[in-house]
N, C-alpha and C positions, 0 to 999 in steps of 0.2 A: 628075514624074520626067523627068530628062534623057534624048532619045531614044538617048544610046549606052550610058547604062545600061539600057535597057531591052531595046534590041539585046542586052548581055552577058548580062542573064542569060536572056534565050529561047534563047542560043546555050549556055549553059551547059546547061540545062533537057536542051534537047537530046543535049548529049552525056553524060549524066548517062542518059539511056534508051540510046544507040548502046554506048556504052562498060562501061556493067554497076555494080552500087553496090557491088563492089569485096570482099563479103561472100561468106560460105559460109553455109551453110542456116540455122546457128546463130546468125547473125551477121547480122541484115536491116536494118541501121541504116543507113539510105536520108542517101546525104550531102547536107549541106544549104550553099546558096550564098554564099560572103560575099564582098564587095567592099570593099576599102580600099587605100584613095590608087591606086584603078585600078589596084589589083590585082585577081584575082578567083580563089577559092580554092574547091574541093571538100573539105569538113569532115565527117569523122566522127571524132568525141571520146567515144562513150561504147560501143566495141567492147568485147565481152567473147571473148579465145582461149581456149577449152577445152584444158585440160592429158589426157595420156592419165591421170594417177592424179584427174580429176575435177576440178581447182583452174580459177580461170578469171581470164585476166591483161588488166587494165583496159590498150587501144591506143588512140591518138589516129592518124589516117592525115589526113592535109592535101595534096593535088597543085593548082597550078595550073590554072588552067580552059582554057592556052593548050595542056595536054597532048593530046594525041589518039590516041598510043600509046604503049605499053607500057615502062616506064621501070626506070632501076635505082632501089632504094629506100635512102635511108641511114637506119640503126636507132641511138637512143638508148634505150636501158635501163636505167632509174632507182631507184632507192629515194626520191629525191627529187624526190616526187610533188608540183606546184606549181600552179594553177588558173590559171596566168598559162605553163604551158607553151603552149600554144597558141600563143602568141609565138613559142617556139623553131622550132618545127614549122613558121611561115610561112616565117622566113627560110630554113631548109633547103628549103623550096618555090621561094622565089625565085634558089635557084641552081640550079636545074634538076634539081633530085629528086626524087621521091616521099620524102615527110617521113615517119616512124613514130617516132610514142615509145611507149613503152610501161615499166610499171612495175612492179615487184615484186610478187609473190601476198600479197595484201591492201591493196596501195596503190590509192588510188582509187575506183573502185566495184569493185573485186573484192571479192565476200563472204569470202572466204577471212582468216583468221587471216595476221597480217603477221609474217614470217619474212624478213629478211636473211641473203644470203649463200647459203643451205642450200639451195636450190632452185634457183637459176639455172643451175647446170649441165643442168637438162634441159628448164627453162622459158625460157629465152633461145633455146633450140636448138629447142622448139617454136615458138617466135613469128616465127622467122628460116624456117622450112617453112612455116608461114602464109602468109606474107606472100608466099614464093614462090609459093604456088598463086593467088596474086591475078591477077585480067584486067588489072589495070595492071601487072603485073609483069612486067621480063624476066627474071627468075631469079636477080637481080643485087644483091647485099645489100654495103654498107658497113657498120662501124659505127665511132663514134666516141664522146668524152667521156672524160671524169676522174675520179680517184680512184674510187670505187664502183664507177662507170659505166665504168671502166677492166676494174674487174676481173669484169665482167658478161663482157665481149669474152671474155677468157683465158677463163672459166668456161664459155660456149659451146661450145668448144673440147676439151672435155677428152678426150672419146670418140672421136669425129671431128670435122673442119671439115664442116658442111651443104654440099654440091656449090654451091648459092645463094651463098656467103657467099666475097665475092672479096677482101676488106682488113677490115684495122680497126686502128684510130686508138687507141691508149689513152694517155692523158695520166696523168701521176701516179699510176699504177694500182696499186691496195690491193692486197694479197697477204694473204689472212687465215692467219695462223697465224706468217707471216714477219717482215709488218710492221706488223700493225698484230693483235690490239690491243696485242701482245707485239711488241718490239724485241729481236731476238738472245735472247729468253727471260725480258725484263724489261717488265710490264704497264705502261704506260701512262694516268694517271688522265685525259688527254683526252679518250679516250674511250669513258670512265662515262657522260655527260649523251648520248652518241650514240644510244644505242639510244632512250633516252627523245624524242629528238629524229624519230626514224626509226617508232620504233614505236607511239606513244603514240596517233596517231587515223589516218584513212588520209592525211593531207596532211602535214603539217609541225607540231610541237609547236615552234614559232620562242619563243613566247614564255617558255616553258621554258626553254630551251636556250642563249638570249639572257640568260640571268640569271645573269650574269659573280659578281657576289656572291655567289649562291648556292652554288655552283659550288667556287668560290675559300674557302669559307666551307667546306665540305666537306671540302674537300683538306686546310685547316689543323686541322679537327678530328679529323679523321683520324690525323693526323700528332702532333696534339698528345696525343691519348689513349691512341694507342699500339696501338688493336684489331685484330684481324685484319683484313684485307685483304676477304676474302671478307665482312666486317659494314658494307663502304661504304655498303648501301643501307638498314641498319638506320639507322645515322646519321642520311642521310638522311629517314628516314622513307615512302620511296615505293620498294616492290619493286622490284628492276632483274633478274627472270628470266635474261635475254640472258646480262649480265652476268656474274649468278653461274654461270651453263653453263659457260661461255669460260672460268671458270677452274677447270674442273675438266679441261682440257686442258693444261696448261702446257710440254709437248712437243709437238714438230710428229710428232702423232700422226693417225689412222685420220679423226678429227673433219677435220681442217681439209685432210686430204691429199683427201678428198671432194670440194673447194670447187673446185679447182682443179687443172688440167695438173701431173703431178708426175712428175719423171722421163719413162723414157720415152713416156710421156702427149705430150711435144714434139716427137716426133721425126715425128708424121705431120703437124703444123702444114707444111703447104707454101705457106701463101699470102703473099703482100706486107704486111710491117706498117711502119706507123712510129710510134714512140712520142714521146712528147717528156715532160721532168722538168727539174728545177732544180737548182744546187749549194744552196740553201736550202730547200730542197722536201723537209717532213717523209714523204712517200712516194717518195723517190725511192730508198730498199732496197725496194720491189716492183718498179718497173721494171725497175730493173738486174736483179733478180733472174729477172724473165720474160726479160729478154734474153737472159742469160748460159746459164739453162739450155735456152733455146732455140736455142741455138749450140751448146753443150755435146751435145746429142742429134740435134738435123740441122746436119751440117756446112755444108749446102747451105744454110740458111736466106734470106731475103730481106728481112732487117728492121733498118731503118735505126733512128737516135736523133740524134733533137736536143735537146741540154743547153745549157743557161745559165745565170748567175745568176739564176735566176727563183726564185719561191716558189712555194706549193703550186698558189695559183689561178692566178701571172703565167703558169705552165707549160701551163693551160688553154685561157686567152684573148688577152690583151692585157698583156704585162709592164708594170709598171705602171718610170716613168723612174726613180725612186727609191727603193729598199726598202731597209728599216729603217735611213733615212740614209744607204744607198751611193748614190750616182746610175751606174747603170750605161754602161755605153760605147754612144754609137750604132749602132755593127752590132747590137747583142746588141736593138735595139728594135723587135722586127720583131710582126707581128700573127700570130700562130700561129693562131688561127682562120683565118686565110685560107690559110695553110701547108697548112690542114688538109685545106681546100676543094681548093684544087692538087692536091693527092696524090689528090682523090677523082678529081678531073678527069684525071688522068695516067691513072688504073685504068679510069676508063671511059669516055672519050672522046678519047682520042688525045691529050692535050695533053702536053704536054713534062713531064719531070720537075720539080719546083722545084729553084728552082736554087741554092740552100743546099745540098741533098744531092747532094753532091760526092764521097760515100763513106759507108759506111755508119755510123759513127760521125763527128755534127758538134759540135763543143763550141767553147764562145766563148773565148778568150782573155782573161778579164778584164786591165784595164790594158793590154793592147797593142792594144786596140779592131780584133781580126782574128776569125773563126772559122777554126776549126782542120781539119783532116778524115784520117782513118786507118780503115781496111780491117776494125778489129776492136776491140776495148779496149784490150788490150795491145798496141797498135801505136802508141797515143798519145805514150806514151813512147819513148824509145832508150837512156834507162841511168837508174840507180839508185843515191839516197844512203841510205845506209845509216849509221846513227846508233842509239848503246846510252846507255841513261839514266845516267849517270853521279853518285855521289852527290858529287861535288865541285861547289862553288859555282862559279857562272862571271864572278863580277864586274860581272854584268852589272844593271845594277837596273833597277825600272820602277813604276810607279805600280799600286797595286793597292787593289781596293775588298772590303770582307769579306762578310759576308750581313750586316750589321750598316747596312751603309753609311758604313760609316766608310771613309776614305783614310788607305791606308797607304804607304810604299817598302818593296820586296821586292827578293830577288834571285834570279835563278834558280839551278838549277844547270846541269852541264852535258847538250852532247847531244854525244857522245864517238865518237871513232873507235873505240875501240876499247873491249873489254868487258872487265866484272871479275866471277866468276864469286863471289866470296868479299864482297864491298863493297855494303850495301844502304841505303835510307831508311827509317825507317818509322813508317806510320803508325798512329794510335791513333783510331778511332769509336767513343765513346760514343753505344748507341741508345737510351741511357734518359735521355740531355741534348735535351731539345728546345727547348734556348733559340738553338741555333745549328745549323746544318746543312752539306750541303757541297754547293757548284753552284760551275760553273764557266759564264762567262758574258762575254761582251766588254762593257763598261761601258754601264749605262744599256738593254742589249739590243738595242745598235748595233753593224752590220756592222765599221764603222770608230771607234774608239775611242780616249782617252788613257790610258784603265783597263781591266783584266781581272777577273776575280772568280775566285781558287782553292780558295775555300773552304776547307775542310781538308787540300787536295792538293797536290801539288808543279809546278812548271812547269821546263821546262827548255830552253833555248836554243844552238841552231847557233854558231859561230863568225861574224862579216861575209863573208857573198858577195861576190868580188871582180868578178864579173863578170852579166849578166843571166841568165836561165836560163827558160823556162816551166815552170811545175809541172802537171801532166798526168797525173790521176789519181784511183785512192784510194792512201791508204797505207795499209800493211799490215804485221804483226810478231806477236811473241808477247812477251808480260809474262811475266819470271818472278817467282816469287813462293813465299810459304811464308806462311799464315795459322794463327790458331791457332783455329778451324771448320772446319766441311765445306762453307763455299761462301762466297759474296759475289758483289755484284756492284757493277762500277765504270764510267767514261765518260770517253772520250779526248777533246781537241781541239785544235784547231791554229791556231794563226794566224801570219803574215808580221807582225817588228814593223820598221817602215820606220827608215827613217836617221830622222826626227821622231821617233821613240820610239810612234809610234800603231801600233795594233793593227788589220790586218784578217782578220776570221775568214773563214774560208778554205772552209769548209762548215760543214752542222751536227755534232754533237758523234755522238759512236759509242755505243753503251749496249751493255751484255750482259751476262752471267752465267757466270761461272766453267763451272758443272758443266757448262755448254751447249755449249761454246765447242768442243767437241771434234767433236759429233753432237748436233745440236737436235733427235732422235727420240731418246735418252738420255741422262737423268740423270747424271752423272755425278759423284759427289763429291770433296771432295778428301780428304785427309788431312792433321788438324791437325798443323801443325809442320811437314810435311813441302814440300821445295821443290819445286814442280811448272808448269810451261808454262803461258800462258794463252793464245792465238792470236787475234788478232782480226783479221778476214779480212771479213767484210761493212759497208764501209765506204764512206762516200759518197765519189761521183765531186766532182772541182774542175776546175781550168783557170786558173791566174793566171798573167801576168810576174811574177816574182821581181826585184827590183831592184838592181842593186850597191848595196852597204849593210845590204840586208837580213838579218834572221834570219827562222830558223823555230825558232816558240815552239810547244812540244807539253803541253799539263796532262793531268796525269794524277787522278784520284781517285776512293774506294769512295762510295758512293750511301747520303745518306741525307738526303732533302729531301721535300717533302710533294707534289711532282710525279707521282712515278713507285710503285710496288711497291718494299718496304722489305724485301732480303733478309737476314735476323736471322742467316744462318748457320749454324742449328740443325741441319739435313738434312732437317728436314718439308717436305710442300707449303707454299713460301710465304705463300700465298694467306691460309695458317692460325697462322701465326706471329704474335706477339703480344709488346709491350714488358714486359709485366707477366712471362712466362713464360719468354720469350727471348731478353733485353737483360741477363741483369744480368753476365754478361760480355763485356765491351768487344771490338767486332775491333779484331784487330791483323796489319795487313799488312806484311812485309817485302818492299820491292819493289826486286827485285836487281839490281846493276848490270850483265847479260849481258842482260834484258830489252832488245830493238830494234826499234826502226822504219825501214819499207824506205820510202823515198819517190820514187815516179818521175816524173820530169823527160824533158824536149826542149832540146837544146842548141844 
């Protein structure tokens, strides 16, 4: 044995007796020493916290052996319990923390029954008081991570902030009931294989979940048979519990207002956060939406946003140079884990703010390789184009691909100054044709493209930009419409098509539901035949230069592809609709030319 390893750990040994093992009476798991690449680490990984209703949540706690007093702790709280976290934990050590992961009631060696979501509002907020009462503790609680583990943070939070708990970090953060497993009121089949993924042993069901065929093979059966919604998991053949619960909610009702901060629920939120999401980043309607309503009820708030073109993980960790064929701008390629570390370091140790956040909203500027920064959301912009779907052709044509794969030339129609309240397009879905569908999609599933995919829908095109412009935002408008049902639902999206005639999409596509569209805690139907508003208002944030030359291409169309929840129109619960029962009249959308989109720009 080398005599300075032998030195560390008598030195370790010893303060392991001076310093206390870190445990409450329940809790006697005597930390054990490890050294690597000289490092030298104080590990307890099989902590059980006792819940006040009895539950007890498997903690990893990891500190440095160079510690000797009492430190702030930064908290990750998972569902995605991994035998290779220990890794996590060290790094969070080597930057001068006290490390704690901890994971979901039944993940790990918790005896307890694994439940997502439903519990963390009081088990995050016990483990974050734990941790507090620790002899390595100064009272001083961070927390961080993504999507799930995002929404662990907010969840903590809902009753009061823990006195302990000074920031937290949420990247891409889930908002159950909002965004995930419903979009604006329309399910989502990505995330059917999740629970089975999350809940199926206490680690990870990877190799389940990793079975793209199977999966994919589901969707199209599904799809091809016609059955209800809620029979995915007959299909299948392997119970999905979770699953079928979640859709016996399909309002943002009493279930999911539980999970999380709602309403005034944010107005006692006073601590520093910053969040970071992507203009690609299929969770990036929970963040905004934590943002927004956390602005919305403390004026005062303290919580910053960093946006880019990132995707769900690049928003995580490390934006990867190139996604899905775009190569993104050099500012926009920065390490947001370490962004993440700075903000910790700001919070608790005096170090300078990073220095990206220059205002509390920062968003990159695609194509003009700048980051942007404004005061609020709606300060991004300084005015607004305002565009009504117009059913007149606009001459303009472009290369278009079907769900077939065939290449076709198309032409749009227009995006009109002005609106016609009497003039509409429309359209015809067959849900009892399953030989074709309807997506909308930029070619190939690339950012930038020389083809669109409309499906059954309409596209419609701007007149040439004479000049540059930033585009800075969401957009936002109301569809009108007259259907011959009581409901439907359809998907917007946008892309810039450059002087080359290529397409780039601009974010991801918007989903929702007619009857939603007004109040997502009521139903709301429509009336066949009758012409009535659609508003669609929860839509992703962007950031691009606009080019002289350019247009903006907006698709519009109603849903009916083997991706998502197939609404038949009928007025039942979705969930329970069926081709056999309620398909065998066609929708039929009339989509009117007074329908508009508001889009806001920087000039």
């Amino acid at each position: 044995m080398k005599k300075s390893t032998f030195f560390s750990i008598c030195l370790l040994t010893i303060s392991i007796i001076i310093f206390g093992s870190c445990n409450s009476k329940e809790n006697q798991q005597v930390p054990r020493i490890v050294i690597e690449n000289d490092n030298s680490y104080l590990v307890q990984d099989s902590i059980l916290i006792p819940t006040k209703d009895g539950a007890k949540i498997h903690a990893i706690v990891v500190r440095s052996s160079k510690i000797s007093e009492p430190m702030a702790a930064i908290l990750f709280h998972s569902v995605y319990a991994r035998k290779t976290d220990i890794e996590r934990a060290k790094k969070i050590a080597d930057r001068g923390y006290i490390s704690v992961l901890s994971y979901t009631r039944g993940k790990g060696i918790s005896p307890d029954k694994i439940v997502p979501y439903e519990h963390e509002v009081t088990d995050v907020y016990e483990v974050i008081d734990w941790i507090s009462k620790q002899e390595w503790s100064n009272q001083e609680v961070g927390m961080y991570g993504g999507s799930y583990v995002g929404f662990t943070q907010w969840a903590s939070m809902k009753h009061k902030v823990h006195p302990a708990l000074k920031t937290i970090v949420p990247s891409v953060a889930a908002a159950p009931g909002i965004a995930e497993p419903m979009e604006n009121g329309v399910y989502q089949n990505f995330h059917y294989p999740w629970t089975h993924y999350v809940s199926n042993n206490k680690y990870l069901d990877t190799t389940l979940y990793n079975n793209g065929k199977r999966w994919g093979g589901l969707n199209m059966k599904w799809y091809e048979t016609g059955v209800a919604y809620k029979a995915m998991d007959s299909l299948d053949g392997l119970p999905n519990k979770k699953f079928n619960n979640e859709l016996l909610h399909p309002t943002y009702d009493d279930y999911w207002k539980s999970m999380m901060p709602y309403k005034e629920d944010f107005s006692h939120i006073d601590i520093p956060i910053l969040s970071t999401t992507g203009y690609y980043d299929g969770g990036q309607i929970g963040s905004l939406y934590y943002l927004k309503e956390h602005y919305k009820y403390n004026k005062n708030a303290e919580h910053y946003l960093v946006i880019g073109p990132y995707t769900h993980f690049g928003a995580q960790r490390v934006p990867d140079k190139k996604i899905y064929g775009y190569e993104i701008d050099p500012v926009a390629q920065i390490n947001i884990t370490n962004l993440i570390f700075d903000w910790f370091d700001y919070i608790f140790k005096g170090a300078q703010k990073p220095a990206l956040l220059k205002d509390k909203i920062n968003y990159q500027v695609m194509g003009a390789n700048i980051w942007g920064h404004a005061p609020a959301l709606d300060k991004v912009a300084n005015d607004t184009l305002t565009y009504y779907f117009s059913s007149v052709r606009s001459n303009v044509k472009f290369k278009s691909t079907y769900d077939t794969g065939n290449l076709g030339v198309n032409e749009h129609f227009t995006l009109s100054n002005k609106a016609s309240s009497n003039n509409f397009l429309e359209q015809k879905i067959d849900f009892s044709d399953r030989g074709k569908y309807t997506w909308n999609a930029s070619g190939g599933g690339n950012i930038v493209s020389e083809t669109i995919t409309i499906g059954e829908g309409f596209s419609f095109a701007t007149e040439v930009f004479k000049e540059d412009f930033e585009l800075n935002g969401s957009f936002h408008g109301a569809l009108q419409v007259a259907i011959n049902k009581k409901d439907f639902d359809c998907n917007i999206i946008w892309y810039e098509q450059t002087v080359d005639g290529k397409f780039h999409s601009l974010s991801l596509a918007f989903v929702g539901r007619a009857s939603l569209a007004k109040d997502n805690e009521k139903r709301q139907l429509l009336i066949p035949s009758q012409k009535t508003s659609f508003p669609f208002t929860n839509v992703r944030m962007t950031s691009k230069k606009i080019k002289k030359g350019s247009r903006i291409i907006v698709v519009i169309n109603g849903i009916k592809h083997p991706f998502s929840q197939i609404n038949y129109g009928s007025g039942k619960d979705v969930s329970e609709e069926t081709m056999g029962a309620d398909a065998k009249e066609s929708l039929q959308i009339k989509w009117f030319s007074d329908s508009f989109i508001k889009i806001p720009i920087k000039r």
